[in-house]
SEVOLO-871299 format. One record per residue (C-alpha): residue number from 1; residue in one letter; z, y, x. Coordinates in steps of 0.5 Angstrom, whole numbers, plus 500, padded with zeros to 3 digits. Example, Ala and Ser with C-alpha at 12.3 -4.5 7.8 and 13.67 -1.06 7.14 Angstrom:
BEGIN
  ropa  lumgu   pz   py   px
     1      a  516  491  525
     2      s  514  498  527
***
This chain:
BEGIN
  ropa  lumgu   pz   py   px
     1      x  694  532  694
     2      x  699  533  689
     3      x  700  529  683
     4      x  700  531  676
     5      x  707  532  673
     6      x  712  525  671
     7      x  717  523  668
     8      x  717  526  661
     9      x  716  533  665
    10      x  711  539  661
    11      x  709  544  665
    12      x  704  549  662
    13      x  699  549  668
    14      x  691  551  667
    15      x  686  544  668
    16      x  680  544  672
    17      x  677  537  673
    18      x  671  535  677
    19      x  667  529  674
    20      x  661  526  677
    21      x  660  532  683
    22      x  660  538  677
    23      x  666  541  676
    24      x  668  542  668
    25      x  674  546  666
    26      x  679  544  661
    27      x  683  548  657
    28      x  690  546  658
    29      x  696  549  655
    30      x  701  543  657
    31      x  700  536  663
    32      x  705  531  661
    33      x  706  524  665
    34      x  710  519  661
    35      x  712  513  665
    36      x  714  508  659
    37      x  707  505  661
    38      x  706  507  667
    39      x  701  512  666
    40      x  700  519  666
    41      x  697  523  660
    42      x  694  530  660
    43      x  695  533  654
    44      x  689  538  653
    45      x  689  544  648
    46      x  681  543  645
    47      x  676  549  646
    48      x  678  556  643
    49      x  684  553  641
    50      x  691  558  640
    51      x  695  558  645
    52      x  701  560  640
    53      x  701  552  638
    54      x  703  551  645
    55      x  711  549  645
    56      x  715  554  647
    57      x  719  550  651
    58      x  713  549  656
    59      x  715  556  657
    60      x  716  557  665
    61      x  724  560  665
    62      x  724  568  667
    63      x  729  567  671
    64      x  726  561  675
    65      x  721  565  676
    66      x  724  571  679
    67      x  728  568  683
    68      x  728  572  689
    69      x  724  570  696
    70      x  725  572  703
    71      x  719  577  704
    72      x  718  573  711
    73      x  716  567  708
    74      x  710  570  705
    75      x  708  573  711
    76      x  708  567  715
    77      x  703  563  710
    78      x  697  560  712
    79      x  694  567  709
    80      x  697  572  713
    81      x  692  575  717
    82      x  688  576  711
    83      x  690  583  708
    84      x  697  583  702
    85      x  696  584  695
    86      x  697  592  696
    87      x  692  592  701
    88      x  686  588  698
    89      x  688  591  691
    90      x  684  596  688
    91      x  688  603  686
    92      x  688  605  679
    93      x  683  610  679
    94      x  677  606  683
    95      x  672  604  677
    96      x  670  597  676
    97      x  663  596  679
    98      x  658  590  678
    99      x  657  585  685
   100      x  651  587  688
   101      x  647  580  689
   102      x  650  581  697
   103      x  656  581  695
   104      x  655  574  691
   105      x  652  570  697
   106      x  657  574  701
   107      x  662  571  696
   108      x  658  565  696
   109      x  659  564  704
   110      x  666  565  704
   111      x  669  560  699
   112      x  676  558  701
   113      x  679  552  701
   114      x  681  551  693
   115      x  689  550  695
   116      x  688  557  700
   117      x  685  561  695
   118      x  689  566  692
   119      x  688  568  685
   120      x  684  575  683
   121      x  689  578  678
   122      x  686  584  675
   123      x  693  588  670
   124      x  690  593  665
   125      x  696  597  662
   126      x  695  600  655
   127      x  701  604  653
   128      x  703  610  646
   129      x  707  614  652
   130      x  702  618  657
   131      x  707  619  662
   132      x  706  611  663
   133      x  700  609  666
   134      x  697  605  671
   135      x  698  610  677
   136      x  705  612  675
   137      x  707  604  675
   138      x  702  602  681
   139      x  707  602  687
   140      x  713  600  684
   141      x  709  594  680
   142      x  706  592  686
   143      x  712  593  690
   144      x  715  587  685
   145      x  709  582  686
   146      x  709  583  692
   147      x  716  580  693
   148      x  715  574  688
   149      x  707  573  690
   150      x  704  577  696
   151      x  701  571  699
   152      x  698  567  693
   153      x  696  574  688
   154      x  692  579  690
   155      x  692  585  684
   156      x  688  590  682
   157      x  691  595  677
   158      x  687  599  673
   159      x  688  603  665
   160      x  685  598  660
   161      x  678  600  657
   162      x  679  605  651
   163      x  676  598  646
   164      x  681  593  649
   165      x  687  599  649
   166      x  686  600  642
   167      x  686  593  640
   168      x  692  591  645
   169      x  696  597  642
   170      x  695  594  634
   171      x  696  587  636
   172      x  695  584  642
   173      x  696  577  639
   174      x  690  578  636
   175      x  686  579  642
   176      x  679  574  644
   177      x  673  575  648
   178      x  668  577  643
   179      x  673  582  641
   180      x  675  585  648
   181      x  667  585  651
   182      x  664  588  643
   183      x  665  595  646
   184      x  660  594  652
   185      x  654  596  650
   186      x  647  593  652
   187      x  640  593  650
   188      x  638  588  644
   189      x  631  587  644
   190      x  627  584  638
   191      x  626  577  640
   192      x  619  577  637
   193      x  616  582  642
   194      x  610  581  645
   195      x  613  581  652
   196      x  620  578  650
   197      x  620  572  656
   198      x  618  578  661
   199      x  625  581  658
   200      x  631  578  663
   201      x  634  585  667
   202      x  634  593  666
   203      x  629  594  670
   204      x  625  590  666
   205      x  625  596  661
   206      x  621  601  663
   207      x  616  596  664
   208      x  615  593  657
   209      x  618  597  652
   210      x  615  602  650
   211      x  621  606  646
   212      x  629  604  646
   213      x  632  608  640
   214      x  640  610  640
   215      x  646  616  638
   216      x  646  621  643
   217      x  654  620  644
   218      x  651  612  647
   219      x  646  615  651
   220      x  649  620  654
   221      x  656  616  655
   222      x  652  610  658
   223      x  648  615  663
   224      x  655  616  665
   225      x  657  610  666
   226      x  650  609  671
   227      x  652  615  675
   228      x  659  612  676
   229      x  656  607  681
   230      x  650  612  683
   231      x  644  609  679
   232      x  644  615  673
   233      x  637  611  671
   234      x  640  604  670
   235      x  634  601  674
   236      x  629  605  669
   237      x  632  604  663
   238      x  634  611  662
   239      x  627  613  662
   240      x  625  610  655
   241      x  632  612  652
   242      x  630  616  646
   243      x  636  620  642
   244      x  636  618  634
   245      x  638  624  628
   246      x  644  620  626
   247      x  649  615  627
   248      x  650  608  628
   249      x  649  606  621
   250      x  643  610  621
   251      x  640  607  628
   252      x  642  600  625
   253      x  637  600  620
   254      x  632  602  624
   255      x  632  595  625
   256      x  628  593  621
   257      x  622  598  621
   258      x  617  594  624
   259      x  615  599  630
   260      x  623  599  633
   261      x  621  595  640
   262      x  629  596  642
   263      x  636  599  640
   264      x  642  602  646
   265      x  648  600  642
   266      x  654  596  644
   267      x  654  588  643
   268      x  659  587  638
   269      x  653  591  634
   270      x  648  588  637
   271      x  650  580  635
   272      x  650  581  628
   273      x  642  584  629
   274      x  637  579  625
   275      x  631  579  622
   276      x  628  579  628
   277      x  634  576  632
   278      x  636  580  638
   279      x  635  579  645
   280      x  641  582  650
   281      x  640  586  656
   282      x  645  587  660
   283      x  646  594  663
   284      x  649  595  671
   285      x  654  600  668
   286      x  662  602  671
   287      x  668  599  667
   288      x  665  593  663
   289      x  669  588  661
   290      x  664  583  663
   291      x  664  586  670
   292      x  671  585  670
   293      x  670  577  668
   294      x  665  575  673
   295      x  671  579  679
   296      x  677  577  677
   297      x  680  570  675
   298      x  685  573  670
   299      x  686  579  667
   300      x  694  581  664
   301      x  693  586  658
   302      x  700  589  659
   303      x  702  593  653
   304      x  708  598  653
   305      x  711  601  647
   306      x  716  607  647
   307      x  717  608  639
   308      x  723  603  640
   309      x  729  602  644
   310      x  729  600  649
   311      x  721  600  651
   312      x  719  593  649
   313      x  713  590  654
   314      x  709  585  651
   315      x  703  582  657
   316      x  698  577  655
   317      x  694  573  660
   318      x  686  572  660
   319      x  683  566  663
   320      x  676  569  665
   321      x  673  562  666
   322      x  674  560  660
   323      x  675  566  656
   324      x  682  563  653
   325      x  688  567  651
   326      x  695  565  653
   327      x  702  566  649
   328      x  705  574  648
   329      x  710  574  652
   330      x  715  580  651
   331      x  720  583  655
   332      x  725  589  655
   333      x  726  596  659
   334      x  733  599  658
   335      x  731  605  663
   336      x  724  608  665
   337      x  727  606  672
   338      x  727  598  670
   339      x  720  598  666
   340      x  717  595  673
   341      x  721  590  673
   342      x  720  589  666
   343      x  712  588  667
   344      x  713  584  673
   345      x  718  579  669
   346      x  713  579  663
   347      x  707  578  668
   348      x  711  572  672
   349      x  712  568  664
   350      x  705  570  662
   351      x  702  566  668
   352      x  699  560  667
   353      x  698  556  674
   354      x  690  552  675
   355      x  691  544  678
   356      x  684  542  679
   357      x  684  534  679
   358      x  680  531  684
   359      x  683  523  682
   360      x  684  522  675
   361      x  685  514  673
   362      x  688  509  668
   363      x  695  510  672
   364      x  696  517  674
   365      x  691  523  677
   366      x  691  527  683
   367      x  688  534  685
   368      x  691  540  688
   369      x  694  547  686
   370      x  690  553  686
   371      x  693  556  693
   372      x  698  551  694
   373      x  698  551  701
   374      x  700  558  701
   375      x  706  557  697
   376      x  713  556  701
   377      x  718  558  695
   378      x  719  553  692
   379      x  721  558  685
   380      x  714  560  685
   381      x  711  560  678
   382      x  705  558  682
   383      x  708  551  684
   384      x  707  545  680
   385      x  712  540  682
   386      x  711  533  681
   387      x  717  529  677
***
């Protein structure tokens, strides 16, 4: 059990508490302990609140972080007979899949203690320069994080989704779940509809909606996607699609004939629908941002801009369970040989490490670090040391 930090220490950690038997997320850029009254303050960013209000000086010291550890010193973690980074790593090409509902209850069975629970890390890279991609930076990167991080990461590196890419790459401080998940696109059914609480999932479709209206381009795109994960119909969905004679404003407007019973259109569109109120379906589709969020703990948006030189690596991390951004970090690569490193530097700076509190009182609180038992280097970023 470790004690929050003391002595005037700030250390940017990510908060989760447990109260009353349920556990509540804190957001939390900064934990700071004061011993002038013997007590010990979390200070916590309110929800939603821009991480850039953080103190720079609660940044992690790059080169604290990457100091070097003896390869022997992951492999002989308490984890080690479960497979490395590399091995339990997607390859860039594999397309995100939604869990199936054994896959859940499997998950569900199979929870690990939280302090030998690795984090699920997933790296979207977007970059102006095609020669530079998730399968060009695959093996060096990883080979760099698994230096540093083997026992307590396992990474998934993949190409950022078109959407998320596009945002990143004109200001990746900009960034917000709304944002990142409006391109994926869902069913938006009128909440007036007869038969609207019989709703709930695709499948539902085909039983109780008549017609679903959308742009070819989003019908064919979508039906795509399905096949992707091997159910081109979408559970049924497919059936009641029906291609309009025009493009998204066009389709917007079929809104408000009394006769539409439901549109395809991406999420982003579906939220400002009125007059009725929509009602979203979900699709089983590959790459969505949301089955990225329900399979991975955080997710690092790596940008790569080779209009300057040097190349200019700016990384921010997403917090899935919350849906918190963290602070831009930036690094530089002054020969292609050294971009690896350079995104493993950003990445390592960019982390924000999880301290669940377990014991929280008027003098102090104790809790456990997020795969603190997996942790030997004492430079880890993952470690949140006490005093």
């Amino acid at each position: 059990m470790a004690e929050v930090p003391r002595c005037g220490t700030w250390t940017r950690v990510l908060v989760v508490t447990l109260v009353a038997g349920c556990t509540t997320i804190i957001n939390a850029s900064k934990v700071s302990a004061q011993n002038g009254g013997n007590e010990s303050v979390a200070v916590v960013a309110p929800a939603g609140a821009n991480a850039a209000d953080a103190d720079s000086d609660a940044s992690i010291s790059p080169d604290a972080i990457v100091a070097d550890a003896p390869s022997s010193d992951s492999s002989s973690a308490p984890a080690a007979s479960s497979p490395s980074g590399s091995q339990a790593a997607a390859s860039p090409s594999s397309v995100l899949i939604p869990r199936t509902a054994a896959e859940i209850e499997a998950d569900e069975e199979n929870v690990q203690p939280w302090d030998f629970s690795p984090y699920k890390m997933l790296v979207w890279v977007v970059s102006d320069d095609p020669r530079i991609d998730a399968a060009t930076i695959d093996a060096p990167l990883r080979a760099y994080l698994d230096r540093h991080y083997s026992s307590i990461w396992r990474v998934t590196i993949a190409d950022a989704p078109s959407a998320v890419g596009s945002t990143a790459a004109r200001d990746l401080s900009a960034l917000d779940f709304d944002g990142i998940s409006a391109s994926d696109p869902v069913i938006a059914v009128k909440r007036n509809h007869k038969d609207a609480l019989r709703i709930r999932v695709a499948g539902n479709i085909d039983e109780y909606v008549g017609k679903v209206y959308a742009t070819a381009g989003m019908i064919d795109a979508v039906t795509r996607r399905g096949e992707q994960i091997g159910d081109k119909t979408i559970e049924g969905a497919a059936n009641k699609f029906e291609a309009i004679d025009g493009d998204a404003l066009a389709l917007q407007e079929l809104w408000n004939d009394e006769k539409t019973e439901a549109l395809l259109v991406p999420r982003g569109l579906a939220t400002v629908l009125d007059e009725p109120e929509a009602k979203l379906v979900d699709l089983p589709l590959a790459d969505l941002v949301s089955t990225a969020i329900d399979r991975f703990d955080k997710i690092f948006i790596v940008v790569v801009d080779s209009n300057q030189l040097p190349r200019r690596v700016s990384v921010v991390a997403f917090e899935t369970l919350m849906h918190y951004f963290g602070d831009v970090v930036q690094e530089v690569s002054v020969t292609a040989s050294d971009l690896p490193d350079a995104i493993g530097r950003a990445l390592s700076d960019a982390f924000l490490p999880e301290l669940r509190i377990d014991d929280a009182g008027l003098k102090g609180a104790q809790g456990l670090i997020r795969a603190g038992g997996l942790i030997l280097d004492e430079q880890s970023p993952g470690l949140v040391k006490e005093g």
